[in-house]
Biopython code that builds the backbone (N, CA, C, O; Angstrom):
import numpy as np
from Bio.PDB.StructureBuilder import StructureBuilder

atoms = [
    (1, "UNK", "N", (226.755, 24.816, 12.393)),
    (1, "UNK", "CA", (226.515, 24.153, 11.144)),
    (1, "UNK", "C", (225.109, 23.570, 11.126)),
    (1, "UNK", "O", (224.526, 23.607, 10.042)),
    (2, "UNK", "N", (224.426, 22.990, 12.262)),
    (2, "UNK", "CA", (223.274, 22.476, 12.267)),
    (2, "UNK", "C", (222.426, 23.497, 12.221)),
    (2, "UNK", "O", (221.269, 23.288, 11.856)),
    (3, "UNK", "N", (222.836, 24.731, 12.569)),
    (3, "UNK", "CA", (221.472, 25.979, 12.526)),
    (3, "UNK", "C", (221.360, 26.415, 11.216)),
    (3, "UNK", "O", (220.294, 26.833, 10.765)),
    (4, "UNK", "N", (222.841, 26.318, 10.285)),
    (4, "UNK", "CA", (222.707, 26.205, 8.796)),
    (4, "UNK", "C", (221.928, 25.561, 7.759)),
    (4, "UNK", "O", (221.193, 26.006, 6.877)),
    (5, "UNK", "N", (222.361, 24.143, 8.171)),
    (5, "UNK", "CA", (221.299, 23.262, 7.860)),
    (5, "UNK", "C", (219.819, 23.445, 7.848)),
    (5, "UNK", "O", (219.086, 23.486, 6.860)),
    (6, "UNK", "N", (219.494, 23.551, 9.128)),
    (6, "UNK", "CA", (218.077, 23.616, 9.220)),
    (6, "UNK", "C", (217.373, 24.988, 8.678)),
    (6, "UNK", "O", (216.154, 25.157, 8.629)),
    (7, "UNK", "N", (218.088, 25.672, 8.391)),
    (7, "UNK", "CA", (217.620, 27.125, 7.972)),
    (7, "UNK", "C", (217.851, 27.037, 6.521)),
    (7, "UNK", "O", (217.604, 28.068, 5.895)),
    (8, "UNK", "N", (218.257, 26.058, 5.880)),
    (8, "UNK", "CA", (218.103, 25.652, 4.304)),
    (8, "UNK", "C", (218.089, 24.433, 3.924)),
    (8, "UNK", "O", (218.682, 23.890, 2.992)),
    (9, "UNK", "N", (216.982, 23.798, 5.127)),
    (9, "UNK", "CA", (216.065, 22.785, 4.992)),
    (9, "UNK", "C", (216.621, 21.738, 4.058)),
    (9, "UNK", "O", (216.164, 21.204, 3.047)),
    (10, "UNK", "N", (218.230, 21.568, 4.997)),
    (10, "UNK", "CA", (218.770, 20.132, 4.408)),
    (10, "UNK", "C", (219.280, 19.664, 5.346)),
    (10, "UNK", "O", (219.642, 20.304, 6.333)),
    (11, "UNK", "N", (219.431, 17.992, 5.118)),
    (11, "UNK", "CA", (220.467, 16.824, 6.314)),
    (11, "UNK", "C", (221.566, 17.248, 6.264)),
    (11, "UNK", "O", (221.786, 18.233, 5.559)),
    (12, "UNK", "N", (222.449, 16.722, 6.893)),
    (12, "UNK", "CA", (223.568, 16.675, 7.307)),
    (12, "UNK", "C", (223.851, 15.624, 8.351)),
    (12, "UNK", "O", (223.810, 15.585, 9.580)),
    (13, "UNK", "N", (224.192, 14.678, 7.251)),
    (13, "UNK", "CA", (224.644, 13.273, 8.096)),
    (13, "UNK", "C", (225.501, 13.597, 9.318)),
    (13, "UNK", "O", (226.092, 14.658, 9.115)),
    (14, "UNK", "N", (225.828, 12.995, 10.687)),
    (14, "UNK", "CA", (226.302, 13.003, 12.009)),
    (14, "UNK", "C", (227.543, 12.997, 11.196)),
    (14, "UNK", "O", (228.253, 13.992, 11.053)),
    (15, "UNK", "N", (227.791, 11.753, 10.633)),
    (15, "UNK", "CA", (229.217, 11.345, 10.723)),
    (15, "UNK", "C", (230.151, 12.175, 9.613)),
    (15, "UNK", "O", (231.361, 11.981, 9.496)),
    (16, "UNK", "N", (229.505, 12.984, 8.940)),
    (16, "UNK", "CA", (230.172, 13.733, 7.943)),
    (16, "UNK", "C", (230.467, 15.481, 8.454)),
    (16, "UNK", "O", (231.162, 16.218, 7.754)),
    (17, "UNK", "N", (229.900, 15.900, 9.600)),
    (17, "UNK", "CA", (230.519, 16.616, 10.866)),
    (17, "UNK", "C", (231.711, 17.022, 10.803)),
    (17, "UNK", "O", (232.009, 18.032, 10.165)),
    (18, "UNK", "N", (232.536, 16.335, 11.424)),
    (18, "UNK", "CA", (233.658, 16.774, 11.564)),
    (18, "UNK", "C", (234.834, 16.753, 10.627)),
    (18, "UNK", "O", (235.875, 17.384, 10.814)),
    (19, "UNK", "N", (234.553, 15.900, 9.509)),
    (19, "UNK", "CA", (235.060, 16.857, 8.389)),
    (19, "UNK", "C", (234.956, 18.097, 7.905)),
    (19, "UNK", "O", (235.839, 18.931, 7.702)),
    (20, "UNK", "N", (233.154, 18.177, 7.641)),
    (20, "UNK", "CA", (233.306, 19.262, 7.188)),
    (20, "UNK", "C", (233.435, 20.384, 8.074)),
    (20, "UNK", "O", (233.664, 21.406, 7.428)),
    (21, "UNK", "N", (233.392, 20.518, 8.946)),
    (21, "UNK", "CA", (233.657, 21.444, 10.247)),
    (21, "UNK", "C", (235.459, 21.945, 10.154)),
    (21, "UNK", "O", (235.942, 23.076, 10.195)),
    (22, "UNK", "N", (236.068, 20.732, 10.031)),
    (22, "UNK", "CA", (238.000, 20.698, 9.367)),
    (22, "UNK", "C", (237.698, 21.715, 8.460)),
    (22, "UNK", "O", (237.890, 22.923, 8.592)),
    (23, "UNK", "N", (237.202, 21.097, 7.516)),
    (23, "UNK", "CA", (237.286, 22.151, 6.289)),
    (23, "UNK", "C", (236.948, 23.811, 6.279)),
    (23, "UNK", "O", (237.464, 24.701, 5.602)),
    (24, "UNK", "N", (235.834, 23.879, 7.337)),
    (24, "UNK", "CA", (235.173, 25.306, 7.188)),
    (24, "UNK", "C", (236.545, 25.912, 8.729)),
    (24, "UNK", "O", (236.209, 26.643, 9.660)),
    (25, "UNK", "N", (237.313, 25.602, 8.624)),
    (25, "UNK", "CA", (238.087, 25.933, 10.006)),
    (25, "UNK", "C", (239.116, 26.899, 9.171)),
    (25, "UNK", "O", (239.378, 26.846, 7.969)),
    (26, "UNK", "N", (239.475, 27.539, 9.880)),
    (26, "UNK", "CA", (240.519, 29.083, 9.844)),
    (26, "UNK", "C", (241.808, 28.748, 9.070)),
    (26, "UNK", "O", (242.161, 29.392, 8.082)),
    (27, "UNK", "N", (242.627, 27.489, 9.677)),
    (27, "UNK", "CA", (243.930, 26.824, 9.068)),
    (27, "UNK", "C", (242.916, 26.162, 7.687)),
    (27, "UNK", "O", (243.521, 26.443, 6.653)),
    (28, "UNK", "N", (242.031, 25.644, 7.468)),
    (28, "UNK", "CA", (241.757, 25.379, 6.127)),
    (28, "UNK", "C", (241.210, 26.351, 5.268)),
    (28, "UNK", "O", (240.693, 25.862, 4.263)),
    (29, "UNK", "N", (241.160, 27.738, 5.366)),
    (29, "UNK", "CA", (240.924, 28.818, 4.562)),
    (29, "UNK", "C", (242.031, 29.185, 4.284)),
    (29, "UNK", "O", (242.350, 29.272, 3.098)),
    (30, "UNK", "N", (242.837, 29.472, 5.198)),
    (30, "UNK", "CA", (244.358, 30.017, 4.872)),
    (30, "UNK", "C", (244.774, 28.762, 4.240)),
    (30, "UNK", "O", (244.674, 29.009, 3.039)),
    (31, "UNK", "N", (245.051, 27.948, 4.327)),
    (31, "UNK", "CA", (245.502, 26.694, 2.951)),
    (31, "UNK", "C", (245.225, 26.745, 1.559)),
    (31, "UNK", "O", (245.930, 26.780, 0.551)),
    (32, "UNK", "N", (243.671, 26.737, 1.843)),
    (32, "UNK", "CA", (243.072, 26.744, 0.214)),
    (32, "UNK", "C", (243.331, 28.174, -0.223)),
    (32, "UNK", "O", (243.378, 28.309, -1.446)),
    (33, "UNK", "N", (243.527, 29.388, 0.576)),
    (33, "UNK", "CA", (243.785, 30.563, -0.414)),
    (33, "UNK", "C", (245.202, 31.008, -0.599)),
    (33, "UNK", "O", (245.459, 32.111, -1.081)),
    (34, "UNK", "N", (246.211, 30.081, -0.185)),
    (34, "UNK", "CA", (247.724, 30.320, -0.130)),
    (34, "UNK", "C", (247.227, 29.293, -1.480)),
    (34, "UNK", "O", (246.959, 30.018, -2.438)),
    (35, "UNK", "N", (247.059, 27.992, -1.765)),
    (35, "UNK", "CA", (246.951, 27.126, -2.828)),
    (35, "UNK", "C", (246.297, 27.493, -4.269)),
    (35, "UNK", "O", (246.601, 26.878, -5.291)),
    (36, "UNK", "N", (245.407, 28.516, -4.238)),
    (36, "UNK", "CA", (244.220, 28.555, -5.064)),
    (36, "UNK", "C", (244.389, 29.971, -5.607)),
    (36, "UNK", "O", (244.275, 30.164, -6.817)),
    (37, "UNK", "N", (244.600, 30.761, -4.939)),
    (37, "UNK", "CA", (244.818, 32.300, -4.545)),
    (37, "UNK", "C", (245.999, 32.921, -4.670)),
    (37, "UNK", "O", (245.909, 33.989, -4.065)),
    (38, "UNK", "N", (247.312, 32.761, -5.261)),
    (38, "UNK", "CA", (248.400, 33.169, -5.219)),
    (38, "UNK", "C", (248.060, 34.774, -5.264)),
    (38, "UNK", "O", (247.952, 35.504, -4.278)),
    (39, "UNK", "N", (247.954, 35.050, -6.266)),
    (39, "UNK", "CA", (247.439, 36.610, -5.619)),
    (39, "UNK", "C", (247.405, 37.199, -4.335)),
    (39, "UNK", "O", (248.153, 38.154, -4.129)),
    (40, "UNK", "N", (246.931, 36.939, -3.764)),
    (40, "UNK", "CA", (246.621, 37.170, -2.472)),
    (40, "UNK", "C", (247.913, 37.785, -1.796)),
    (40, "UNK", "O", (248.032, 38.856, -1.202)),
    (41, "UNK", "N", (248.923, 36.717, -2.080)),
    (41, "UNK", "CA", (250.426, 37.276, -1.539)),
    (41, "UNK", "C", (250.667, 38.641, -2.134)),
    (41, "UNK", "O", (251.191, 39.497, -1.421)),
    (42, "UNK", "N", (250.260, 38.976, -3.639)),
    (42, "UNK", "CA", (250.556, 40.344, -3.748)),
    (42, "UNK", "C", (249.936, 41.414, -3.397)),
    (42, "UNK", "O", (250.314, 42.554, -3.664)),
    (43, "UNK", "N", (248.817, 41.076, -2.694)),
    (43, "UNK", "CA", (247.884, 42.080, -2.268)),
    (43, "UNK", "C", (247.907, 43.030, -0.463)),
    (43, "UNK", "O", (247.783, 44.187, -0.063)),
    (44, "UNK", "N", (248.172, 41.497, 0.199)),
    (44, "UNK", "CA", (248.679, 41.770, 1.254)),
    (44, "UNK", "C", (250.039, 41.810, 1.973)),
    (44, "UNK", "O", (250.631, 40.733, 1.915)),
    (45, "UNK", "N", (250.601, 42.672, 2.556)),
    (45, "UNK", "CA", (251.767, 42.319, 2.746)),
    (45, "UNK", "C", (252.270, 41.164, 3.371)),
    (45, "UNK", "O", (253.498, 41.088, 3.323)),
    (46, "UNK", "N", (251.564, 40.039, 4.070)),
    (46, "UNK", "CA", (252.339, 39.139, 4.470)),
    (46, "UNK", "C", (251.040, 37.995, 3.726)),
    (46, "UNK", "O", (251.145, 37.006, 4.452)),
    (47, "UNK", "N", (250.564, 37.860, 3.280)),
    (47, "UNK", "CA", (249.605, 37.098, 2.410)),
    (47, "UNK", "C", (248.548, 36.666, 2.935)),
    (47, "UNK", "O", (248.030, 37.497, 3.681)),
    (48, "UNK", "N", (247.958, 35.607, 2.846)),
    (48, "UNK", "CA", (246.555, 35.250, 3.166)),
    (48, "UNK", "C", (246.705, 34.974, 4.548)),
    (48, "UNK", "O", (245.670, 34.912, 5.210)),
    (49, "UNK", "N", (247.815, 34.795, 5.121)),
    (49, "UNK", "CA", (247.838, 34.665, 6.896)),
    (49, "UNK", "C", (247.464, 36.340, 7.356)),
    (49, "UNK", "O", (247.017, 36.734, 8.433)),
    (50, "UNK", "N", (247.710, 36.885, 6.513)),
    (50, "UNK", "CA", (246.897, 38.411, 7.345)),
    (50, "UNK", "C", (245.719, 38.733, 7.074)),
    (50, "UNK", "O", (245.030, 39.499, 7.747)),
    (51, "UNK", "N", (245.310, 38.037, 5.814)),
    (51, "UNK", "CA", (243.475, 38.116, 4.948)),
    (51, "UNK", "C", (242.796, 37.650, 6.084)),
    (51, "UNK", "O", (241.913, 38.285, 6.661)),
    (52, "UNK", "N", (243.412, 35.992, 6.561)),
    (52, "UNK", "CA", (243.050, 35.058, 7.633)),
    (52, "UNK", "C", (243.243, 35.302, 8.553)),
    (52, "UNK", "O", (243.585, 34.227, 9.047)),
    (53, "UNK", "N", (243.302, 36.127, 9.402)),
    (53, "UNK", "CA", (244.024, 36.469, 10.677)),
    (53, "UNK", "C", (244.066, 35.726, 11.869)),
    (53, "UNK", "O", (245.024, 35.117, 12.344)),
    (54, "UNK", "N", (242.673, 35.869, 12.394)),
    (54, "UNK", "CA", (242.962, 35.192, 13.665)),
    (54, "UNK", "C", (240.792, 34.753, 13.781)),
    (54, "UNK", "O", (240.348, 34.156, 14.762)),
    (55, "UNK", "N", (240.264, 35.016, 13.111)),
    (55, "UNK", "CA", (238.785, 34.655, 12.859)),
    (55, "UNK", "C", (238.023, 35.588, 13.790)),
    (55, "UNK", "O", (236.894, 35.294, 14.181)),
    (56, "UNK", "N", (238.405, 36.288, 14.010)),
    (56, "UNK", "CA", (237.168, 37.596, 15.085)),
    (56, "UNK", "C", (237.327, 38.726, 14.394)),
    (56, "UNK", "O", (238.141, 39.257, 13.638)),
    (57, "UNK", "N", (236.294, 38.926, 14.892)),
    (57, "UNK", "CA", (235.141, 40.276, 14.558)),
    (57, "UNK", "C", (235.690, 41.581, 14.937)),
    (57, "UNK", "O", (236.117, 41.697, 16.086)),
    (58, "UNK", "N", (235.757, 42.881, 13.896)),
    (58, "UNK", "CA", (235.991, 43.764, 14.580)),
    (58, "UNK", "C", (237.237, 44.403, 14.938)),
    (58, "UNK", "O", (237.402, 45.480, 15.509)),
    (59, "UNK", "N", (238.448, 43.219, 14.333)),
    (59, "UNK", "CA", (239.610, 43.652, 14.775)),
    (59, "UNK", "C", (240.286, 45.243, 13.963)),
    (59, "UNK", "O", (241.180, 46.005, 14.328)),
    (60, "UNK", "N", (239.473, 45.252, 12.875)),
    (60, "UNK", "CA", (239.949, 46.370, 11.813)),
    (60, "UNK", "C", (240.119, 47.546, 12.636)),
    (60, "UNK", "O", (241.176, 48.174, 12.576)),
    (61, "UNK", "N", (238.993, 47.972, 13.548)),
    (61, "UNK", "CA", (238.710, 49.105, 13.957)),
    (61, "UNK", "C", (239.920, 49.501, 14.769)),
    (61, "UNK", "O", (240.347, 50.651, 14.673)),
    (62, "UNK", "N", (240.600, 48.461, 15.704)),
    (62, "UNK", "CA", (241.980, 48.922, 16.386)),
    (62, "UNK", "C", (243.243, 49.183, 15.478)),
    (62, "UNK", "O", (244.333, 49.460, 15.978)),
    (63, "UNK", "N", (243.017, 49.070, 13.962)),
    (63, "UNK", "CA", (244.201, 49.060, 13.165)),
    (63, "UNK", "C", (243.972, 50.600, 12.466)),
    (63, "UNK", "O", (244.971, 51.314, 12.374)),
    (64, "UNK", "N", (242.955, 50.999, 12.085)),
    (64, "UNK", "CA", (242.702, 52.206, 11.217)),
    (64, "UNK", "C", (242.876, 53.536, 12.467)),
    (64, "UNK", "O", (242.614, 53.441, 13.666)),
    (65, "UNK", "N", (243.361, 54.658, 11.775)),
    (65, "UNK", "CA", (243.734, 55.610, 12.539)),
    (65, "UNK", "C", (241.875, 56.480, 12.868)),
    (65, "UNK", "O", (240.758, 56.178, 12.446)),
    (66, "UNK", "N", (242.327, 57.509, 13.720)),
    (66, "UNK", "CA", (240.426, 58.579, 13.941)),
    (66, "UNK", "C", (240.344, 58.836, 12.276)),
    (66, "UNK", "O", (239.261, 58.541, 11.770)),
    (67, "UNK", "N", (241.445, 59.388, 11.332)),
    (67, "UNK", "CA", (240.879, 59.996, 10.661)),
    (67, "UNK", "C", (239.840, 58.772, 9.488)),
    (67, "UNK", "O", (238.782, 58.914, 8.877)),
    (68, "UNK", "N", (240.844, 57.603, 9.634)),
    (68, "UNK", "CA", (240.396, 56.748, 8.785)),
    (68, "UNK", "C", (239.057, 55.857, 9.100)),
    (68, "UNK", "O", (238.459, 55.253, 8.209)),
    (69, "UNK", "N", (238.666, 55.850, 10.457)),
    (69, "UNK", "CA", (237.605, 55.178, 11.157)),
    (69, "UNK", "C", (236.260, 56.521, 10.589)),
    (69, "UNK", "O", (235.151, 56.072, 10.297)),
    (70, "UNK", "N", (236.457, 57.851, 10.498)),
    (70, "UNK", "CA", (235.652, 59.148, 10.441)),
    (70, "UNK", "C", (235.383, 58.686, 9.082)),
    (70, "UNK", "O", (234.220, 58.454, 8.752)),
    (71, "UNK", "N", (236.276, 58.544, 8.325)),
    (71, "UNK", "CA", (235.881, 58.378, 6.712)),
    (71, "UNK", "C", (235.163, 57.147, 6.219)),
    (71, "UNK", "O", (234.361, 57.131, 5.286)),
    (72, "UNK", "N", (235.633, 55.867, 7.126)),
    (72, "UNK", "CA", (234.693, 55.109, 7.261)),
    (72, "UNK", "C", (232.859, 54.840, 7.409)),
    (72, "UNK", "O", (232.019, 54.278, 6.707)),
    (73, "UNK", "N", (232.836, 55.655, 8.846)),
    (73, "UNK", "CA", (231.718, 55.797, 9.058)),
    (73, "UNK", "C", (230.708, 56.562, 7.814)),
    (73, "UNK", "O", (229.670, 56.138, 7.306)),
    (74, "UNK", "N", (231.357, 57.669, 7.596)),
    (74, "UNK", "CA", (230.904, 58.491, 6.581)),
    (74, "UNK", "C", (230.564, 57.728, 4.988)),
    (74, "UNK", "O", (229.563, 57.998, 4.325)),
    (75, "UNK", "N", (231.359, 56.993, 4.679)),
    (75, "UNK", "CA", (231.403, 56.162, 3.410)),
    (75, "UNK", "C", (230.181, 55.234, 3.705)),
    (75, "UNK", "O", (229.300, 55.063, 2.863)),
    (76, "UNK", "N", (230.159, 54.423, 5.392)),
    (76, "UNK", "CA", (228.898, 53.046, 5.153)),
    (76, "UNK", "C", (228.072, 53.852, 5.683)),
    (76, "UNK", "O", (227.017, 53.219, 5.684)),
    (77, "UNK", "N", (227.847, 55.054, 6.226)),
    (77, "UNK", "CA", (226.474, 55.506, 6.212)),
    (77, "UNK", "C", (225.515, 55.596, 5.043)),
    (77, "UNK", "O", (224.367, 55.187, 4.870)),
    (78, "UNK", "N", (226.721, 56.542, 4.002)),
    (78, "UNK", "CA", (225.993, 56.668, 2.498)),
    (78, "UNK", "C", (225.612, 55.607, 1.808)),
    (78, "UNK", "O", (224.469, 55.185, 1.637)),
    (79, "UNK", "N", (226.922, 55.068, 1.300)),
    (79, "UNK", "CA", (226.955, 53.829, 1.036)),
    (79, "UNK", "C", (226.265, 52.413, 1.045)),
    (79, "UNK", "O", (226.170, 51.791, -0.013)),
    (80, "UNK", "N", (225.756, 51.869, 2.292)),
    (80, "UNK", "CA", (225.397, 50.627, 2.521)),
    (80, "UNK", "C", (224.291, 51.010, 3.676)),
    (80, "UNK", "O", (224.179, 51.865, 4.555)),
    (81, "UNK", "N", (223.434, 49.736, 3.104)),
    (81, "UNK", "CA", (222.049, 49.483, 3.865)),
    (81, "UNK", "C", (222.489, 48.847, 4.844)),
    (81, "UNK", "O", (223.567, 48.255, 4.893)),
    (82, "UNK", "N", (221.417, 48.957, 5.953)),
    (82, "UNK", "CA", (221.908, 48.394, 7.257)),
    (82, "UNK", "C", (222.107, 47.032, 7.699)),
    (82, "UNK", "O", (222.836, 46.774, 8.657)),
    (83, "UNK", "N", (221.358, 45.966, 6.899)),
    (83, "UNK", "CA", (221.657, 44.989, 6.637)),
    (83, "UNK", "C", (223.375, 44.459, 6.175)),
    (83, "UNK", "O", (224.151, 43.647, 6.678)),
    (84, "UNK", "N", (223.485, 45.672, 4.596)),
    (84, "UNK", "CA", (224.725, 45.287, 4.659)),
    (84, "UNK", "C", (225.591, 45.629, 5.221)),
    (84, "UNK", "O", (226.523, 44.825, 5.231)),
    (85, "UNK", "N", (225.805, 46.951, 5.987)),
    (85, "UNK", "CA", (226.461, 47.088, 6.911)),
    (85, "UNK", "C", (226.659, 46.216, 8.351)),
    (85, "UNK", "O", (227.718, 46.187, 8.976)),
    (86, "UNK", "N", (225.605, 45.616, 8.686)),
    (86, "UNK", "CA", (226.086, 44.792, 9.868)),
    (86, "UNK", "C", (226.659, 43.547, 9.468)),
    (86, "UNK", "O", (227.552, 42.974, 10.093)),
    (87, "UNK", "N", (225.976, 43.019, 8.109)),
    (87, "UNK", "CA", (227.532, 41.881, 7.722)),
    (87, "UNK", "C", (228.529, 42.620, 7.552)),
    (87, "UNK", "O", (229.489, 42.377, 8.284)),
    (88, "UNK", "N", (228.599, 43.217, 7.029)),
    (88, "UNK", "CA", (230.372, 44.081, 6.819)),
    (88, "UNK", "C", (231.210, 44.225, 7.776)),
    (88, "UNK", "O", (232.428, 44.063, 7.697)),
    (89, "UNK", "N", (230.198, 44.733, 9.316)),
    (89, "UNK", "CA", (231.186, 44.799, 10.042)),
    (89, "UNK", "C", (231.033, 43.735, 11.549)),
    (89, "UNK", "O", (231.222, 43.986, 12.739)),
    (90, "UNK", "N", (230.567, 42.366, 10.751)),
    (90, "UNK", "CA", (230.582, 41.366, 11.678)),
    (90, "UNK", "C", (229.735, 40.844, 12.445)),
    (90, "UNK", "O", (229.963, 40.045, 13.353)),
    (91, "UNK", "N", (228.565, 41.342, 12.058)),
    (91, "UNK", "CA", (227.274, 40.786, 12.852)),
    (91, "UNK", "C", (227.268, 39.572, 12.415)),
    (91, "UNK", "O", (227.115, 38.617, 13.176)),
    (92, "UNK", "N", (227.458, 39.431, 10.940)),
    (92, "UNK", "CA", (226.906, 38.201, 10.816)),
    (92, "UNK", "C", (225.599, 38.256, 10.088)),
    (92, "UNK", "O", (224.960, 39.274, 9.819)),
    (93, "UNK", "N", (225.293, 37.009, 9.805)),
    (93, "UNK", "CA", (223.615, 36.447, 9.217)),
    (93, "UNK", "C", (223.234, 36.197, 9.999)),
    (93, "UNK", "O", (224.018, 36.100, 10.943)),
    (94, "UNK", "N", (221.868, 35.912, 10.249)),
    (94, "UNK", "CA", (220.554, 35.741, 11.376)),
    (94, "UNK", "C", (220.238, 34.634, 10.603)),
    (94, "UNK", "O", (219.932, 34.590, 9.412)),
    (95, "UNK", "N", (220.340, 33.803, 11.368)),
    (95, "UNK", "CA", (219.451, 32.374, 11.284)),
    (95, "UNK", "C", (218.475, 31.722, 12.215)),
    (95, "UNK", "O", (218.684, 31.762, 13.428)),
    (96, "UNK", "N", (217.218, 31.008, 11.624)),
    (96, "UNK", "CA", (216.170, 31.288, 12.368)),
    (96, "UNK", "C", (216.776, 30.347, 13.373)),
    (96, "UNK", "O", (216.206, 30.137, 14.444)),
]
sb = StructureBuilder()
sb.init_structure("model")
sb.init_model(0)
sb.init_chain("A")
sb.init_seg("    ")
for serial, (resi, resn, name, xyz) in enumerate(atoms, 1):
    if name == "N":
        sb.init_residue(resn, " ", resi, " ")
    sb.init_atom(name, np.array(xyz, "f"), 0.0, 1.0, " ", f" {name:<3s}", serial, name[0])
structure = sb.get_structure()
């Protein structure tokens, strides 16, 4: 959170931390999108606890079969710049 901060050159009081840290946490995403999001339950089969899973990177790739990982690749090659492809599949943002 502090490398956030400083990479869009704002404070972030000490003591207001670990709230918002609560808030940006895994059990408080799955809350606010079971609350906010009803949808969600119809989209996935067991609802936003499977949207939310478990917070790591990468897990998709052990769930999709060869043929579906092949069609993958093929789709974000065309598809998406490399930038957006490495958020897509979990790199992440670069912060200075």
């Amino acid at each position: 959170m502090e490398r956030i901060a400083a990479f869009l050159d704002i404070e972030v009081p000490e003591a207001e931390l670990p709230g918002l840290l609560e808030n940006l946490s895994l059990a408080a995403m799955r809350d606010e999108a079971a609350r906010d999001r009803p949808q969600m339950a119809q989209i996935w089969t067991e609802g936003v606890r499977t949207f939310f899973f478990k917070g790591t990177n990468g897990r998709w790739k052990d769930v999709l079969s060869a043929d579906e990982l092949s069609l993958y690749e093929e789709t974000a090659a065309r598809e998406l710049t490399p930038e957006c492809r490495s958020w897509l599949e979990g790199e992440g943002m670069k912060f200075c």
